[in-house]
Every structure is written in structure tokens, then in C-alpha cells.
N, CA, C and O atoms as a printed pandas DataFrame, in Angstrom:
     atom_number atom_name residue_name chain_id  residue_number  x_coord  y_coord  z_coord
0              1         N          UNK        A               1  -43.195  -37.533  -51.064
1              2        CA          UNK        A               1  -43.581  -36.626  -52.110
2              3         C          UNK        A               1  -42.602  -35.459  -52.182
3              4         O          UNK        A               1  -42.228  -35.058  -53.285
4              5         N          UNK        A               2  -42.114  -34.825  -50.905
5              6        CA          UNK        A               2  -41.149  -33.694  -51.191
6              7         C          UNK        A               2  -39.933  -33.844  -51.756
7              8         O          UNK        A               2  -39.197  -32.981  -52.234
8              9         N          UNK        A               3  -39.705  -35.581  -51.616
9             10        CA          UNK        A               3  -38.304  -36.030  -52.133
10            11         C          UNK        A               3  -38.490  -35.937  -53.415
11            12         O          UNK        A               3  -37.378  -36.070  -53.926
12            13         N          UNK        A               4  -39.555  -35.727  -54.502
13            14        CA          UNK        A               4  -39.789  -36.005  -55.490
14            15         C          UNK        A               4  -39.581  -34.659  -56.424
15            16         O          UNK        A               4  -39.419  -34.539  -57.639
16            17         N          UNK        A               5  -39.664  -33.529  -55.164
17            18        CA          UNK        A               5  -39.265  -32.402  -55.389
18            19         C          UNK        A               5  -37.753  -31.762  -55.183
19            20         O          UNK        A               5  -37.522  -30.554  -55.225
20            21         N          UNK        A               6  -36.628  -32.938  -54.922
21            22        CA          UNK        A               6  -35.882  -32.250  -54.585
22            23         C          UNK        A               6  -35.507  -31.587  -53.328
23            24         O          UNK        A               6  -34.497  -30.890  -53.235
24            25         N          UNK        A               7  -36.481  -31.846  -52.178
25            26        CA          UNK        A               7  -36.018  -31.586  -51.025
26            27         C          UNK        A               7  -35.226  -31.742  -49.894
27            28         O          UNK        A               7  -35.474  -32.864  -49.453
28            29         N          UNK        A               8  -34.270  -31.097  -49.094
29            30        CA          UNK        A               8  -33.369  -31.668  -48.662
30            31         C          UNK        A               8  -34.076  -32.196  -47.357
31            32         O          UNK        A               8  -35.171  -32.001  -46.830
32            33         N          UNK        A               9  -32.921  -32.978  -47.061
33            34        CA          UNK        A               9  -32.736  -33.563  -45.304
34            35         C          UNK        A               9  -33.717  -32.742  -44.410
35            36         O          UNK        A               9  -34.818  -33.053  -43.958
36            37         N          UNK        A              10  -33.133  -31.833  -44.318
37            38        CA          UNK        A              10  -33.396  -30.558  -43.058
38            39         C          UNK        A              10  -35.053  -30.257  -43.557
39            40         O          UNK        A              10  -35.815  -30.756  -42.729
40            41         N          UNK        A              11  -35.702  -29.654  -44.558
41            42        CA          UNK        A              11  -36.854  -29.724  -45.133
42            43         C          UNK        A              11  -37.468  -30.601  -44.788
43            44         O          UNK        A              11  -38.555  -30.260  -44.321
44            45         N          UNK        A              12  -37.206  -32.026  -44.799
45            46        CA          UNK        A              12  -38.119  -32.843  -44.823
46            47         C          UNK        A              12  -38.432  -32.939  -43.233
47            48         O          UNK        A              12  -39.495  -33.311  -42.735
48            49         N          UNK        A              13  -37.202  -32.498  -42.520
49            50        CA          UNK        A              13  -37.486  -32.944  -41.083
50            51         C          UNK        A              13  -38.334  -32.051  -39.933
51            52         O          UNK        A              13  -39.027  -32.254  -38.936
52            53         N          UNK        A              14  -37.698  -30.657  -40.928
53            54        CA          UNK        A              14  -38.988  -28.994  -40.122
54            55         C          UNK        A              14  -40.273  -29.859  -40.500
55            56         O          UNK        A              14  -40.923  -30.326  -39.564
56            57         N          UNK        A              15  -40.697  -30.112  -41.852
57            58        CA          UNK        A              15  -42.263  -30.877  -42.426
58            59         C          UNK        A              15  -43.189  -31.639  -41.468
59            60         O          UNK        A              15  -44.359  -31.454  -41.131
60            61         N          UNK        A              16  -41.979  -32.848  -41.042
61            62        CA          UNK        A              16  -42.497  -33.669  -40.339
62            63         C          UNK        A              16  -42.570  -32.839  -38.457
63            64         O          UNK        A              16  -43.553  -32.704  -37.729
64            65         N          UNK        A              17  -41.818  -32.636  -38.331
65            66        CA          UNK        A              17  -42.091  -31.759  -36.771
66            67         C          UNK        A              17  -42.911  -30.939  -36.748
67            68         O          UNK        A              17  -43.570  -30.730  -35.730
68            69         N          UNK        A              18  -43.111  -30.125  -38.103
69            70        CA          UNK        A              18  -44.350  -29.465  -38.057
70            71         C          UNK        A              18  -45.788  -30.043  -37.986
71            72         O          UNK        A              18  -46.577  -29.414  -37.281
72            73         N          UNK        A              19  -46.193  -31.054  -38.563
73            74        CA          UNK        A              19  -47.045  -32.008  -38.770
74            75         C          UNK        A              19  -47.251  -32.627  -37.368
75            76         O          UNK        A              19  -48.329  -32.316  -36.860
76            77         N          UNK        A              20  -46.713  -33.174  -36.868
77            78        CA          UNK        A              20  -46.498  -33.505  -35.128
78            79         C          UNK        A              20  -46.996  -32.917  -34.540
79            80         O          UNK        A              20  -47.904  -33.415  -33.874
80            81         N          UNK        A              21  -46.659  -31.287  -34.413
81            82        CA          UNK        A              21  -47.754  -30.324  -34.038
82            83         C          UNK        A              21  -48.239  -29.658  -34.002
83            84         O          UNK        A              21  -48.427  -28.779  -33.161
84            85         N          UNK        A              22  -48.870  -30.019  -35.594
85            86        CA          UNK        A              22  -50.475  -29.318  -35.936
86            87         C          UNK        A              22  -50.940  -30.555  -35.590
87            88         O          UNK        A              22  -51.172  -30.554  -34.381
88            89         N          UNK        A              23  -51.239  -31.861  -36.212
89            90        CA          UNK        A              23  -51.622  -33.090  -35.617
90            91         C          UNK        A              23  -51.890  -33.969  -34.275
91            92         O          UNK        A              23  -52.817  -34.682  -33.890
92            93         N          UNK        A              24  -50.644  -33.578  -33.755
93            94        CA          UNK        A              24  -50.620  -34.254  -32.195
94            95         C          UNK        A              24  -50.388  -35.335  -32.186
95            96         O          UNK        A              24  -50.147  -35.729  -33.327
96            97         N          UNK        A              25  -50.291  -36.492  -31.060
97            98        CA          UNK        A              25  -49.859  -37.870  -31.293
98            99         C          UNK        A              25  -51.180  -38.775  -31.829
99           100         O          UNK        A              25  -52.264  -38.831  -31.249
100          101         N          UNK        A              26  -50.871  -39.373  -32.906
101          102        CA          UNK        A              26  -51.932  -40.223  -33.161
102          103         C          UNK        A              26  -51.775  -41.489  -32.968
103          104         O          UNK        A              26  -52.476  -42.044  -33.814
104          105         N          UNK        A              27  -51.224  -42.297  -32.299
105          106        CA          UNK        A              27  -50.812  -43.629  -31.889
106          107         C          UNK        A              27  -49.730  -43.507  -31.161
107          108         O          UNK        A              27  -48.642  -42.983  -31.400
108          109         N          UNK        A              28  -50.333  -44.283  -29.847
109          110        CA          UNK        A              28  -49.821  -44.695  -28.665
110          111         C          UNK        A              28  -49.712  -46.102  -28.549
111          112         O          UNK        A              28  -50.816  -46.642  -28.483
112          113         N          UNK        A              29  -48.482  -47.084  -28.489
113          114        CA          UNK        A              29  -48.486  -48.175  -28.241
114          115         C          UNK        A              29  -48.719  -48.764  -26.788
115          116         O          UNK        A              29  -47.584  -49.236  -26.715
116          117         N          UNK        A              30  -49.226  -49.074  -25.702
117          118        CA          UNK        A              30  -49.382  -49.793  -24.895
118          119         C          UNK        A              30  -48.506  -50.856  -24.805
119          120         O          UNK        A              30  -48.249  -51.745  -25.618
120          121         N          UNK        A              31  -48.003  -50.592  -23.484
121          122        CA          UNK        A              31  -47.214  -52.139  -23.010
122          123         C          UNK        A              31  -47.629  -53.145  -22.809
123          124         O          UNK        A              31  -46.858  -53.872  -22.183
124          125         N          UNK        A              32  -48.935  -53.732  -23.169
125          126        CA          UNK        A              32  -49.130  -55.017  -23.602
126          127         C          UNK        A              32  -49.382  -55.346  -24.752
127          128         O          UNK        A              32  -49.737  -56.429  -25.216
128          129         N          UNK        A              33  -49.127  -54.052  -25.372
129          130        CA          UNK        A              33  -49.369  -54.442  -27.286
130          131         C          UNK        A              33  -47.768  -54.770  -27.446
131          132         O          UNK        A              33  -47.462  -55.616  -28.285
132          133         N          UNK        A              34  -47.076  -54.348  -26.934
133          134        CA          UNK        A              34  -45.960  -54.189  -27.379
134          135         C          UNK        A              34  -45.411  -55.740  -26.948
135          136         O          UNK        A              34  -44.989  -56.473  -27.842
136          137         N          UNK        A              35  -45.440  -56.269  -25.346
137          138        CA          UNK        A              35  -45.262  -57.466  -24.845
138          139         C          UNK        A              35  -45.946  -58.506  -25.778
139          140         O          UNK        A              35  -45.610  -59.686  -25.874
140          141         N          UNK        A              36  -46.885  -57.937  -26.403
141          142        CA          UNK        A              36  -47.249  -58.837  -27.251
142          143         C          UNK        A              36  -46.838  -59.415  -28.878
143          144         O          UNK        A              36  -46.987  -60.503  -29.433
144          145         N          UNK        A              37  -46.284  -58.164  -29.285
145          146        CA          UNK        A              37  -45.363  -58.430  -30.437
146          147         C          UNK        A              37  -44.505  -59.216  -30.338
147          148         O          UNK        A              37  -44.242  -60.125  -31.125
148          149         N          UNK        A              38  -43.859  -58.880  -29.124
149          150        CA          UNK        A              38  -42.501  -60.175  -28.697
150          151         C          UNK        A              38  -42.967  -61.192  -28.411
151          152         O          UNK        A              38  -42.187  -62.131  -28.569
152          153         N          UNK        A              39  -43.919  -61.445  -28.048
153          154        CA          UNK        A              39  -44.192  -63.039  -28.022
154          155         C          UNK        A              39  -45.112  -63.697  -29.466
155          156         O          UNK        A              39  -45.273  -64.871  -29.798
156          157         N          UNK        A              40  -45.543  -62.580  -30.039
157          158        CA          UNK        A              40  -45.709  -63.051  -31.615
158          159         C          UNK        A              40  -44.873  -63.239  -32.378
159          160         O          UNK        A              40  -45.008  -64.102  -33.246
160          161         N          UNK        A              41  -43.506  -62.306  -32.248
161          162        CA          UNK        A              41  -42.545  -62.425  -33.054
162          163         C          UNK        A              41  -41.551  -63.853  -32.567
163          164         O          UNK        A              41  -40.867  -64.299  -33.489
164          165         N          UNK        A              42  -41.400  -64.739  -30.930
165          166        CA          UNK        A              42  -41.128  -65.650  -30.672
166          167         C          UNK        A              42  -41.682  -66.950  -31.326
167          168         O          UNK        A              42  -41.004  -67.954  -31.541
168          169         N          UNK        A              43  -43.169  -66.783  -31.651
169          170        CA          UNK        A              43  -43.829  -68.113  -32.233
170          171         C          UNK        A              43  -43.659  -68.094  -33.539
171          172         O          UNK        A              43  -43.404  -69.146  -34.125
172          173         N          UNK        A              44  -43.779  -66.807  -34.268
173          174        CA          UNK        A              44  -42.842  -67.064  -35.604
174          175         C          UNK        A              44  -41.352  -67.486  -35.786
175          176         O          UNK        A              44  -40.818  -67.995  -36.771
176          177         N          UNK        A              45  -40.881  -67.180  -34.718
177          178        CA          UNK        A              45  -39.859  -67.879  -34.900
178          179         C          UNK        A              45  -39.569  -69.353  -34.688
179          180         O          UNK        A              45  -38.503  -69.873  -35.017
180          181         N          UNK        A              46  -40.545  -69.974  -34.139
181          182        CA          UNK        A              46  -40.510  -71.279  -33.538
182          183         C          UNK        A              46  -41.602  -71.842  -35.054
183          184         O          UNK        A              46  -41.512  -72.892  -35.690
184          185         N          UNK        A              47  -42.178  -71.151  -35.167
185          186        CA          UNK        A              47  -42.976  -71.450  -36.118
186          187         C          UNK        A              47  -42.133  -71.787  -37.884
187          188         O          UNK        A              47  -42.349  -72.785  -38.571
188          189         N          UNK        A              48  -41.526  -71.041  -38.114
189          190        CA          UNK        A              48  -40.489  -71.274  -38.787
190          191         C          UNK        A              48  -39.555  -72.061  -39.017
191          192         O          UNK        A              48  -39.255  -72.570  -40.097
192          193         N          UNK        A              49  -38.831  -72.244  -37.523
193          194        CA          UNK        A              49  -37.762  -73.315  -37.658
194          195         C          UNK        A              49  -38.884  -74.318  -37.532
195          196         O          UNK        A              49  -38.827  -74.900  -38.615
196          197         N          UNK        A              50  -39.924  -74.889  -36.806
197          198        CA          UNK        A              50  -40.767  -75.903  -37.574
198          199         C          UNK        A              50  -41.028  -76.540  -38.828
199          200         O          UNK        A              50  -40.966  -77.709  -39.210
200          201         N          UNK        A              51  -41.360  -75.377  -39.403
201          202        CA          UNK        A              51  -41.439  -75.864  -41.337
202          203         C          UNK        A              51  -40.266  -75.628  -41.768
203          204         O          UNK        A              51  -40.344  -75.293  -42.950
204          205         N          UNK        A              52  -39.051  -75.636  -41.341
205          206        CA          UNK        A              52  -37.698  -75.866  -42.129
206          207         C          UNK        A              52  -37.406  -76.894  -41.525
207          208         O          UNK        A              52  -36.412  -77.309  -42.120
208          209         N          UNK        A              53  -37.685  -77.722  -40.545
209          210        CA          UNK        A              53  -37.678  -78.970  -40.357
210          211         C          UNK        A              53  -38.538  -80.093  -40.865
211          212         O          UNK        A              53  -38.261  -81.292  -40.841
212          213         N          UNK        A              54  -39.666  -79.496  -41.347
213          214        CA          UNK        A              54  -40.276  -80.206  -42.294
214          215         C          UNK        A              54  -40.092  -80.051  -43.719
215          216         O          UNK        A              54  -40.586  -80.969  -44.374
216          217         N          UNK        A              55  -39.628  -79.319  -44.247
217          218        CA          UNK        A              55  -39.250  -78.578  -45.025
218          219         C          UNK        A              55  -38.081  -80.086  -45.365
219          220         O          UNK        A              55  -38.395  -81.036  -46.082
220          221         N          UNK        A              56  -37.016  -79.962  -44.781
221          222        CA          UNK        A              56  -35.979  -81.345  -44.848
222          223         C          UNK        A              56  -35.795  -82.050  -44.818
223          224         O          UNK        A              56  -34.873  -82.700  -45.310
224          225         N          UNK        A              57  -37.015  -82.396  -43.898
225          226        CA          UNK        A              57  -37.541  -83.851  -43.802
226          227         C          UNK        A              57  -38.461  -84.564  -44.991
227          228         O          UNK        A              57  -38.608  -85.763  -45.228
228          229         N          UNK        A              58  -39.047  -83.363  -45.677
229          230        CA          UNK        A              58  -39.346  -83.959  -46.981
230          231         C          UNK        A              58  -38.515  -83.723  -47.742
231          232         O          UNK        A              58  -38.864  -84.667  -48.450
232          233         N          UNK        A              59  -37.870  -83.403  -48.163
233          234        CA          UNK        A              59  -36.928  -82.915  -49.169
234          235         C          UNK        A              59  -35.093  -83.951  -49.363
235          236         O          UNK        A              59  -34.262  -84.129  -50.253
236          237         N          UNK        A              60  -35.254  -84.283  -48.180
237          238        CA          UNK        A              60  -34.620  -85.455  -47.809
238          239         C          UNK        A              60  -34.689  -86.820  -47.105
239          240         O          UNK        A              60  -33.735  -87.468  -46.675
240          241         N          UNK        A              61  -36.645  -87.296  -47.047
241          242        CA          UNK        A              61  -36.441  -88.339  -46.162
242          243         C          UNK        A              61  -36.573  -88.443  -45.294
243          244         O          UNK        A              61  -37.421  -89.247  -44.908
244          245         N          UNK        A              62  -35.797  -87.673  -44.375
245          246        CA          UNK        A              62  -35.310  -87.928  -42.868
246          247         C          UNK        A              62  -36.660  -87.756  -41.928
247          248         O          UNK        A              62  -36.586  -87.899  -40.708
């Protein structure tokens, strides 16, 4: 929204540090949320090259 006003770089960044703390931290990731992304983001990947192998295999036959 401040960009919408024309605000620079430096503005936007006092905004947000200010906000930080009047607010405080509102999300904390945990190291098994996080261990867990990487192994979600591994099965999409396996998951993927799966259906581009099916993906070719219909599309060509094979």
C-alpha cells in the first residue's frame, strides 16, 4: 500500500521494523516443520517426474 503512495526503499523498511516491534514475532517455524517441507518438497519432486513419465508414455506409446 505505501508503494502505491510513492514511498521509498528506506520508508518502507523503518514501516516494517517498526511493525516487528509494536507486534513482536508472530510465527516461529520449528525444526520439524521445516524437516518437513524438505521431504514434502522431495515427493513432489518424485511425484512429478512420475507423471512426466506418464505423461510420455501416453503421448507416445512407450
Amino acid at each position: 500500500m505505501a508503494g502505491s503512495f510513492g514511498a521509498g526503499g528506506e520508508y518502507i523498511t523503518e514501516l516494517r521494523e517498526g511493525l516487528k516491534k509494536e507486534v513482536g514475532v508472530t510465527h516461529v517455524e520449528s525444526e520439524e516443520h521445516r524437516q518437513n517441507q524438505s521431504l514434502n518438497a522431495a515427493r513432489d519432486e518424485e511425484g512429478l517426474n512420475w507423471l512426466k513419465e506418464q505423461t510420455m508414455s501416453m503421448k507416445f506409446g512407450n
